[in-house]
VOGU-3710 file (C-alpha; in Angstrom, 3 decimals, decimal comma):
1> xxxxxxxxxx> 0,000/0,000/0,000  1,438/3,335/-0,849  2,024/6,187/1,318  -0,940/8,388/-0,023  -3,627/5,339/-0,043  -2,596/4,913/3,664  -3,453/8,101/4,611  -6,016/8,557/2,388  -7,381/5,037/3,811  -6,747/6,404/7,587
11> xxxxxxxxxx> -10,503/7,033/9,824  -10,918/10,948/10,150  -13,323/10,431/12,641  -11,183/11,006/15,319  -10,650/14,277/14,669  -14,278/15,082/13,332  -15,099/14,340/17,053  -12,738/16,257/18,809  -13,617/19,284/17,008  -17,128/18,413/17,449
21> xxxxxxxxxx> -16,104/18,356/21,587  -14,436/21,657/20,803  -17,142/23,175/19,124  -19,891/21,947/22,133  -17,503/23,600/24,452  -17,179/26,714/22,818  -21,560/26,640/22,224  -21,870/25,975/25,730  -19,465/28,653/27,079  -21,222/31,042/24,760
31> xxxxxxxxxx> -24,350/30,267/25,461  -24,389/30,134/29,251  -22,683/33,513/29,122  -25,167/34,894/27,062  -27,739/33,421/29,534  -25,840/35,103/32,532  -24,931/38,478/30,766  -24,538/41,248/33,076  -21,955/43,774/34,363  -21,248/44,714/38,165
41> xxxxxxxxxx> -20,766/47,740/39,097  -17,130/47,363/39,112  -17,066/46,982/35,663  -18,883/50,334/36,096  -15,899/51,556/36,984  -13,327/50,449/34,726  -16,371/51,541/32,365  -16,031/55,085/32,994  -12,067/55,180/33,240  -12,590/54,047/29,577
51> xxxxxxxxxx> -15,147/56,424/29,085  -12,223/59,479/30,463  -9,454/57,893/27,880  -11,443/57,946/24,869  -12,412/61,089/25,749  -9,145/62,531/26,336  -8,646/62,705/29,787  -6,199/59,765/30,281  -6,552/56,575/31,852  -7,967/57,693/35,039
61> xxxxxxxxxx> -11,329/57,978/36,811  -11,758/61,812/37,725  -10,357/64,630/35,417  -7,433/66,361/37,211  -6,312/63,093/39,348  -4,069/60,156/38,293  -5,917/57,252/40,412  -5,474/53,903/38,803  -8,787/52,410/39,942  -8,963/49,492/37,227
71> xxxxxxxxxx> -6,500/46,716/38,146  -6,051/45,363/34,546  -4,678/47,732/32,822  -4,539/45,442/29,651  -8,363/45,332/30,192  -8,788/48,984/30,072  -6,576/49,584/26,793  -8,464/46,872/24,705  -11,840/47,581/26,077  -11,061/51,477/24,887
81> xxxxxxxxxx> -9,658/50,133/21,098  -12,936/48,174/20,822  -15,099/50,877/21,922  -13,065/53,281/19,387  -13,237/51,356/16,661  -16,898/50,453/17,243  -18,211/53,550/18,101  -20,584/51,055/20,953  -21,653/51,672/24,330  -18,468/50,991/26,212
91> xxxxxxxxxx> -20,708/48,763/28,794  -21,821/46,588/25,995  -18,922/46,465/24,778  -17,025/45,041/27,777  -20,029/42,550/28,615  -19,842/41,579/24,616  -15,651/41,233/24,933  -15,298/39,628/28,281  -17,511/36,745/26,439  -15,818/36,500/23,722
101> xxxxxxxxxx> -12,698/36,217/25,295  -14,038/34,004/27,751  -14,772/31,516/24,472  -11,680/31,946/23,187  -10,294/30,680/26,458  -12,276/27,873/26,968  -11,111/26,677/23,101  -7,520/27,222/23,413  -7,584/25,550/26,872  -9,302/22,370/25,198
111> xxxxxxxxxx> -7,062/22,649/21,507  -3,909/22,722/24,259  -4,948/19,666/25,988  -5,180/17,821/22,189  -2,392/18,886/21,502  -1,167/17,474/24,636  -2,854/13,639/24,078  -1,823/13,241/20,039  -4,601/16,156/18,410  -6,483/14,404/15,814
121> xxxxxxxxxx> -4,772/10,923/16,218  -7,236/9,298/18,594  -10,667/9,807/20,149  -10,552/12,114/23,554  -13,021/12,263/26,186  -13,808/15,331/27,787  -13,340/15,942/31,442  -12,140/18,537/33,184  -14,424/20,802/30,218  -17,162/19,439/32,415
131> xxxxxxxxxx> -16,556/20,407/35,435  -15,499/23,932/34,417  -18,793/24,207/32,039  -20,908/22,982/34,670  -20,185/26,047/37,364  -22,745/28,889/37,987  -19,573/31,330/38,635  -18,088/30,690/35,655  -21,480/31,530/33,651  -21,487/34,592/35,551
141> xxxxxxxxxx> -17,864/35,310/35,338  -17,769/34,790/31,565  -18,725/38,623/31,401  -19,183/41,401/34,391  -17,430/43,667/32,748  -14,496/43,083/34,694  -10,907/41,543/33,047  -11,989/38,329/33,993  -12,796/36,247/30,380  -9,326/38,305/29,117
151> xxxxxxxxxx> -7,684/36,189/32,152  -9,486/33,107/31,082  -8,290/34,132/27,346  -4,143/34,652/28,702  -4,262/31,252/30,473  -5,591/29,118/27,771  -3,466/30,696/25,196  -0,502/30,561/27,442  -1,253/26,658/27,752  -1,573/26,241/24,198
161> xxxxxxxxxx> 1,104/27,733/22,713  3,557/25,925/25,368  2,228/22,734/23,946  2,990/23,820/20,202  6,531/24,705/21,410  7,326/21,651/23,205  5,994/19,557/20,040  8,235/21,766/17,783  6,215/25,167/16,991  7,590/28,741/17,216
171> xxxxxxxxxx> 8,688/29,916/20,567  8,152/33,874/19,584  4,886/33,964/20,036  4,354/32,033/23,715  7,542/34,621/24,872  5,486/37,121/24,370  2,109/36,337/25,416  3,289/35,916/28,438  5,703/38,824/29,098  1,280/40,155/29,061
181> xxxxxxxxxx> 0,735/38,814/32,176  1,532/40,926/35,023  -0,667/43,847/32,395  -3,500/41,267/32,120  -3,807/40,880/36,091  -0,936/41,869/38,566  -1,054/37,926/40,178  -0,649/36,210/36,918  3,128/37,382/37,051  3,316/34,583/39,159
191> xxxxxxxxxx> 2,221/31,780/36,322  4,956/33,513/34,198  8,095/31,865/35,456  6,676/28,488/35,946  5,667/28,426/31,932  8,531/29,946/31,223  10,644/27,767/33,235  9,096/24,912/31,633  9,989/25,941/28,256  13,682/26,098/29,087
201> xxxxxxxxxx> 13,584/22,683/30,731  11,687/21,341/27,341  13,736/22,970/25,086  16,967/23,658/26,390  17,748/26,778/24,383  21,469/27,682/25,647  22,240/30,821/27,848  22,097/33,396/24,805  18,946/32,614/23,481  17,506/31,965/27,182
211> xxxxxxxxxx> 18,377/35,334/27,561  17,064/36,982/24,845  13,530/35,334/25,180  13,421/36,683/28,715  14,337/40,615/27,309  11,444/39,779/24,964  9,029/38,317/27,734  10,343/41,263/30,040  9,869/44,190/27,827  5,951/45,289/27,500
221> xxxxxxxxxx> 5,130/44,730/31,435  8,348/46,941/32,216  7,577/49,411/29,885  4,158/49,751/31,360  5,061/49,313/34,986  7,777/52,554/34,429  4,505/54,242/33,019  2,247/53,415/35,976  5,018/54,350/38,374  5,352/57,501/36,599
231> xxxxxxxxxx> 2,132/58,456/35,611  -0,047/57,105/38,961  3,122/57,748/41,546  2,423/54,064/42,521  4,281/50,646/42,014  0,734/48,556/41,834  -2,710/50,171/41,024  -4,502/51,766/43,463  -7,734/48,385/43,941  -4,311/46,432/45,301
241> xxxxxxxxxx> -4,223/49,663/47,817  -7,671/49,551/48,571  -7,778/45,670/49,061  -4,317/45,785/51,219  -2,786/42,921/48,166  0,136/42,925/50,871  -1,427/41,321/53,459  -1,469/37,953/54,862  -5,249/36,863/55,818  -5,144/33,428/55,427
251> xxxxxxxxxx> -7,738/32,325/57,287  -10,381/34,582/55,623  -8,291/32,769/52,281  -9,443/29,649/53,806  -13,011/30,791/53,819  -13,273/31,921/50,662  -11,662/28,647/49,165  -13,796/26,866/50,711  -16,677/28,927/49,661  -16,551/28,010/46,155
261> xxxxxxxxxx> -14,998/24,491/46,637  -17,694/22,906/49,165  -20,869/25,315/47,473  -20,217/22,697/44,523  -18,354/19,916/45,671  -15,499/20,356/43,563  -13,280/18,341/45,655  -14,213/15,151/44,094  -13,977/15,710/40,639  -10,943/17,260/40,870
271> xxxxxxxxxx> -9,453/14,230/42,498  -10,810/12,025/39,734  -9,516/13,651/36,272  -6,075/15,875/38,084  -4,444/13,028/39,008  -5,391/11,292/35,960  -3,822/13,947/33,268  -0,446/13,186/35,183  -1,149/9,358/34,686  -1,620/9,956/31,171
281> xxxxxxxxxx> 1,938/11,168/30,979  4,228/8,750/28,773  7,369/10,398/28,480  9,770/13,583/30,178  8,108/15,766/27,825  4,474/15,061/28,497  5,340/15,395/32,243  6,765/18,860/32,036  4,562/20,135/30,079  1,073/18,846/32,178
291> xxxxxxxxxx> 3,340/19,483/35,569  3,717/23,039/34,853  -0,337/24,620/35,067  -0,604/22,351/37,964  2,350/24,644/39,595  0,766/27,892/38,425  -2,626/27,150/39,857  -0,999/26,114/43,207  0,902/29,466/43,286  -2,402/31,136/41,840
301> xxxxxxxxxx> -4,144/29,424/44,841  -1,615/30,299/47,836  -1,545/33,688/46,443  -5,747/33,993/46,661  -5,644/32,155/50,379  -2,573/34,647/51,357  -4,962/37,846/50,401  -8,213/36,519/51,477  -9,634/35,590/48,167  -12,314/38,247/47,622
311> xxxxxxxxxx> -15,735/39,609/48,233  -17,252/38,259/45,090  -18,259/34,331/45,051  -16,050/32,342/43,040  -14,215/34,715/40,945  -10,711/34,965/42,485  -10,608/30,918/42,312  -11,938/29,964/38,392  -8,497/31,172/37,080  -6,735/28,675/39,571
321> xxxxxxxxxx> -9,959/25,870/38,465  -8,932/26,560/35,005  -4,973/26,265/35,284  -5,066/22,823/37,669  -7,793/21,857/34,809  -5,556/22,605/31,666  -4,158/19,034/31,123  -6,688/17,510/31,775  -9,822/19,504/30,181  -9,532/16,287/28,126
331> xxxxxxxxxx> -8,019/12,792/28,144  -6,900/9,709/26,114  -9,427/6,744/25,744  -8,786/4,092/28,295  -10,977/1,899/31,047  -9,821/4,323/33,329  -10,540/7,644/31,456  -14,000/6,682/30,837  -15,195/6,027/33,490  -13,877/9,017/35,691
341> xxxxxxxxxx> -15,349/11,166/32,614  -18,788/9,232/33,487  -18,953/10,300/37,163  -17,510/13,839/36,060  -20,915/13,952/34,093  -22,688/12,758/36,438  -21,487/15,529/39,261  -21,556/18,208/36,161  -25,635/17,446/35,699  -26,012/17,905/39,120
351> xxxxxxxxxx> -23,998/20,518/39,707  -25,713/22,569/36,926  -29,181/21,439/38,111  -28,716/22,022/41,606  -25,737/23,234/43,231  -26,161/27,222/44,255  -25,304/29,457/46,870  -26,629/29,213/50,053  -27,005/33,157/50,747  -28,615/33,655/47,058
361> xxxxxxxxxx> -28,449/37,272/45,474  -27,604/38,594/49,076  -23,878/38,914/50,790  -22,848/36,050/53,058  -22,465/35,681/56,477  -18,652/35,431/55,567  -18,494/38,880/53,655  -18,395/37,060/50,255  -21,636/38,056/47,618  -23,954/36,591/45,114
371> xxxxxxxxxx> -22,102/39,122/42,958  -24,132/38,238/39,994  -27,218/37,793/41,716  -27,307/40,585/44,200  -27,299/42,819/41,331  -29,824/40,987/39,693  -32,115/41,824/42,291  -31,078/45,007/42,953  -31,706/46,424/39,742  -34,699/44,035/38,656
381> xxxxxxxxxx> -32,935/43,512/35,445  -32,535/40,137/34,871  -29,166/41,217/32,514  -28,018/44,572/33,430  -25,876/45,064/30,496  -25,260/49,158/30,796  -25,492/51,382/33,172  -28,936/52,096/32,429  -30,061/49,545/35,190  -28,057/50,767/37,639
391> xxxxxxxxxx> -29,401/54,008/37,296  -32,905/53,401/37,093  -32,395/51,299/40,540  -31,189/53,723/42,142  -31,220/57,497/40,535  -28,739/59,915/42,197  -31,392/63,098/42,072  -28,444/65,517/42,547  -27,492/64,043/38,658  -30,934/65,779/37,608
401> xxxxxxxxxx> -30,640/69,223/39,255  -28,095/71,856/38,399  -25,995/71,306/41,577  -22,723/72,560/42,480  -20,389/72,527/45,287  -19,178/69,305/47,358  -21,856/67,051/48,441  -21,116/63,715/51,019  -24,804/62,547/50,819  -25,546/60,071/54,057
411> xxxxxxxxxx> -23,653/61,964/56,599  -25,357/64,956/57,670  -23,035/67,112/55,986  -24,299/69,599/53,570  -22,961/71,127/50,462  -20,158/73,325/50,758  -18,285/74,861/48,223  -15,492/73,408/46,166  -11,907/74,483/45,845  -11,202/76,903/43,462
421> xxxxxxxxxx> -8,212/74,739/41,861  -10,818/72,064/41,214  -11,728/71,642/37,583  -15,447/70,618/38,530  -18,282/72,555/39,307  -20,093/69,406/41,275  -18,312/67,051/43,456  -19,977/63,906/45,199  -18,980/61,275/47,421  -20,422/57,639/47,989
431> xxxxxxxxxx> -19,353/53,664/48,322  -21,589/52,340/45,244  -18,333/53,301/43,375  -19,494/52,475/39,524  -23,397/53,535/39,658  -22,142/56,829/41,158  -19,479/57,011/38,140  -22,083/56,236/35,837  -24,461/58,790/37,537  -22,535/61,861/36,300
441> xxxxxxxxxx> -20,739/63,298/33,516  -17,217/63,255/33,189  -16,398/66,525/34,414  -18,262/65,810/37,852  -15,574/64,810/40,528  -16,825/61,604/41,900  -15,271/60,757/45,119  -14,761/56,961/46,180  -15,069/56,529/50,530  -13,764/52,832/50,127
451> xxxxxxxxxx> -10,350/54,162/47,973  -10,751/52,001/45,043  -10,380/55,218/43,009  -8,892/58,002/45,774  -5,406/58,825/46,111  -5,526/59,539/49,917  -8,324/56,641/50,922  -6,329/53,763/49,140  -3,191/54,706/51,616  -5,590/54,472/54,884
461> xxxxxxxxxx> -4,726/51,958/57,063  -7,479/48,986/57,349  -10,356/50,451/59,597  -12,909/47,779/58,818  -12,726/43,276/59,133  -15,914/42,663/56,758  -15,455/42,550/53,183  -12,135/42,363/51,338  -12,679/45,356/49,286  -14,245/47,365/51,682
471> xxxxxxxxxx> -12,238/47,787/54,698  -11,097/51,591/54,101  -14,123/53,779/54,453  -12,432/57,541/54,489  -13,890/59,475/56,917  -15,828/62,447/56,249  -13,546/64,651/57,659  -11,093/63,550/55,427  -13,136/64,474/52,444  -14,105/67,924/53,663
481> xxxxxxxxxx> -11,009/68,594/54,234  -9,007/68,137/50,766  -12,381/68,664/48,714  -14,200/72,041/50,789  -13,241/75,782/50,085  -10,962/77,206/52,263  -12,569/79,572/54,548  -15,956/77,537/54,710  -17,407/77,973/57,988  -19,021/75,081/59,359
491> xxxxxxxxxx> -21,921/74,722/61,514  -20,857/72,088/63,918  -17,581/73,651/65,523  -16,028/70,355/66,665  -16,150/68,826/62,830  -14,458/72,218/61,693  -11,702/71,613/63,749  -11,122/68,229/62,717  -11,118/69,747/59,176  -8,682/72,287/59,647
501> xxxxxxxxxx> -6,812/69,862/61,727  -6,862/67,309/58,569  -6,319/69,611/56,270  -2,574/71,033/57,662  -2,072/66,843/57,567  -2,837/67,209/54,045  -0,733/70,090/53,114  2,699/69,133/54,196  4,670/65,586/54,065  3,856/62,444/53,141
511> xxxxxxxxxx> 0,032/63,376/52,480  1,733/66,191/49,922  3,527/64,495/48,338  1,632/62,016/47,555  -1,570/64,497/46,353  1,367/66,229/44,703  2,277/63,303/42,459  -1,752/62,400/41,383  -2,840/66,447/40,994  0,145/68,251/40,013
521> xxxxxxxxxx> 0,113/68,468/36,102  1,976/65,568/34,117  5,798/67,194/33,339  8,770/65,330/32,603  10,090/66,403/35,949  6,154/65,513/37,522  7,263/62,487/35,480  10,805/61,361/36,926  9,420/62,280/40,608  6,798/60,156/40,853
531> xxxxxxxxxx> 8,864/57,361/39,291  11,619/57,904/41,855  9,042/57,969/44,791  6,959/55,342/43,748  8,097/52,817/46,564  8,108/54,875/49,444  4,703/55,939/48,225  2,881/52,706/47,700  4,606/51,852/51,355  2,708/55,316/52,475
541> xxxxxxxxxx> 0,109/54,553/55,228  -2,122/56,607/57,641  -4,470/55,788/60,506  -7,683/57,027/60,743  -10,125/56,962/63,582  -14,227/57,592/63,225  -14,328/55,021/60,744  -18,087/54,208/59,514  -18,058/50,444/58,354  -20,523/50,072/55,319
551> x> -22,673/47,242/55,602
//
């Protein structure tokens, strides 16, 4: 028989099913998304610091002060380029792009795997596809607004192109999707080495070339970390401020594991098809390659546990799901294979059936939320796609008068003039960060009490133990005191001189400096300063007493 009658003679139905497997996966993805469409108000947030780029004000989320409140910074530049390009609603935009990426994930993360087991050789069963497919969070996840899908998108592309390279592809391309991934999401720096470890040890390139793919890998994220150091005065954005990133909390980590591991009992499929991807493994090669996600999600999990995980169900851990899951989101046919991908079915229909929350659309006892669903309800949108919900839910009614002046609505306070350096007429202050952003135009300074998005309440020492996220709410005072007129007189005599005892805080020292290095106008000197004082800055940190916890 000839060479070209044996291939011609070979079955192709191998590969006609994985790509039918693929294809299912990507459907399902796609569809559940589409089923679970929504954005949080966080995405409200990086919303309108797109919003201020595209309209010329920088990457920031007031005019007149460099806060980096978005902490993907990859996120915000390709959400902007789609918006620009399509001329769309940057909400819809974001929702429509976080599921598309969130496809393209889920298909690179499966075409990886092939790779992996032989591509279109043999039949493969999926498994660890099911488990991810079959979680609520990750329907929810797959948009929000938030860089979420584009970290689902970097980790199965990652994957993938490490497989091409150890079976022979080009290397170029892998070195430099993941020099992206400290811009994608700050944590994901710490999947970098391990993938690019394992593509030394599988290709032993020499010292030179070694070398010269780490420049390559090396030179986007510096670039744009010199830019956020000198632009934003800071050496991390200011959300890993807010959140206190530095911290060891592992026993809220603990809770928050747990949270999303014993909601959906994900214990036991993960010990069914993670141990058998290693199994699998028939030579050095195979090893290293399916060895080295399992490392990244361990890291990605230590690192979520160290921080305490998050206030939003689930989302912190489905990047670590998906990297423990990459070699093993399908496997070869065997005895063995089959039947752990029957009882991963099995779990998956009831897991999709039945397996929810047990504090649904309402914030846990813990401090962790029915993210999606909380929103859900409070908007009674069953997709709140744009801001539009948001608003109608809850209508800011200074947004529909002509009102000027500084206004802290909750607290008793009333307006009082602005400084006359401000470039706003209207300044407001509130916790409901991304509705209040949406609330306003542009122009309208709006003031963030939980420091997410202000340069002086991101550097406040923890005053709150609730809610990762929500642990800094800056007291009035505080806001009075850089925002207000000079000169105002107060009613309340005590509260003015806490003001005026603030404000000389805020005018000299470390508080100067760093109001200095967000406000002063953007010079190459401006520049080199705030790149020079970025790490005693970020270090910066300031109690402050009469804290009001939000609820």
């Amino acid at each position: 028989m000839s060479a070209t009658e044996s291939v011609a003679g070979r079955p192709r139905w191998p590969g006609t099913w994985n790509h039918v497997i693929t294809v299912a996966a990507a459907a399902v993805t796609a569809f559940a998304g589409w089923q679970n469409r929504w954005i949080s108000d966080d995405g409200l947030i990086a919303v309108r610091t797109v919003r201020q780029l595209l309209a010329g004000n920088g990457p920031v989320f007031n005019v007149g002060e460099r806060v980096e409140a978005n902490t993907s910074m990859a996120w915000t530049y390709l959400v902007a380029l789609v918006s620009w390009v399509s001329r769309g609603d940057v909400a819809y935009v974001s929702v429509l792009l976080g599921l598309a990426c969130t496809v393209g994930g889920v298909v690179f993360a499966m075409l990886g795997a092939m790779l992996r087991y032989g591509g279109s050789r043999r039949v493969l069963l999926p498994a660890g596809v099911l488990i991810l497919l079959a979680l609520p969070p990750f329907w929810e996840f797959a948009t929000s607004g938030l860089e979420t899908g584009l970290v689902f998108l970097w980790i199965g592309s990652s994957w993938w192109l490490l497989v091409r390279a150890a079976s022979g592809g080009p290397v170029l391309p892998l070195v430099l999707v993941l020099g992206l991934a400290p811009v994608v999401r700050p944590e994901l720096a710490l999947v970098h080495p391990v993938f690019f470890a394992a593509l030394l040890v599988l290709l032993r390139p020499g010292r030179r070339a070694a070398v010269r793919w780490f420049v390559i890998s090396l030179a986007l994220p510096v670039a744009c970390q010199i830019f956020r150091m000198g632009y934003y005065g800071l050496l991390v954005p200011n959300t890993a401020l807010a959140k206190e990133a530095g911290e060891s909390r592992w026993a809220r980590g603990l809770l928050y594991a747990g949270d999303t591991l014993l909601t959906y009992q994900l214990i036991g499929p993960l010990l069914v098809v993670v141990p058998l991807s290693l199994w699998a493994c028939r030579t050095r090669r195979d090893l290293v390659v399916s060895a080295a996600p399992l490392m990244a999600g361990t890291l990605m999990l230590l690192y979520v546990l160290r921080v305490g995980g998050d206030f939003m169900h689930g989302r912190m851990m489905l990047p670590v799901l998906l990297l423990v899951l990459l070699p093993a989101m399908v496997l070869p046919p065997h005895t063995v294979t089959a039947l752990a991908c029957a009882t991963v079915t099995l779990w998956a229909v009831v897991c999709a059936v039945a397996l929810r929350v047990p504090y649904p659309q309402e914030i846990g006892p813990d401090g962790i939320a029915d993210e999606h669903g909380f929103y859900v309800r409070w908007t009674g949108d069953p997709h709140p796609v744009t801001a539009e919900s948001y608003l109608r839910a809850r209508a800011d009614p200074l947004s529909r008068e002509n009102a000027t002046g500084l206004h802290v609505p909750g607290t008793g306070v009333g307006p009082m003039p602005l400084r006359a350096d401000q470039p706003a007429r209207l300044a407001v202050a509130g916790h409901v960060l991304g509705t209040l952003g949406a609330s306003f135009p542009l122009d309208v300074l709006v003031i963030d009490r939980l420091g997410l998005a202000n340069a002086v309440g991101g550097h406040m020492a923890l005053g709150c133990g609730q809610r990762v996220g929500h642990e800094k709410p800056l007291p009035v005072e505080y806001i009075v005191a850089d925002y207000m007129a000079p000169g105002t007189a107060l009613s309340d005599e005590r509260f003015q001189a806490e003001v005026e005892r603030i404000r000389g805080e805020l005018s000299t020292g470390r508080f100067r400096d760093l109001l200095d290095a967000t406000r002063d106008r953007l010079t190459p000197g401006r520049f080199w300063d705030n790149l020079v004082g970025a790490p005693a800055r970020t270090a910066f940190r300031f109690p402050a007493g009469n804290t009001s916890c939000p609820s």
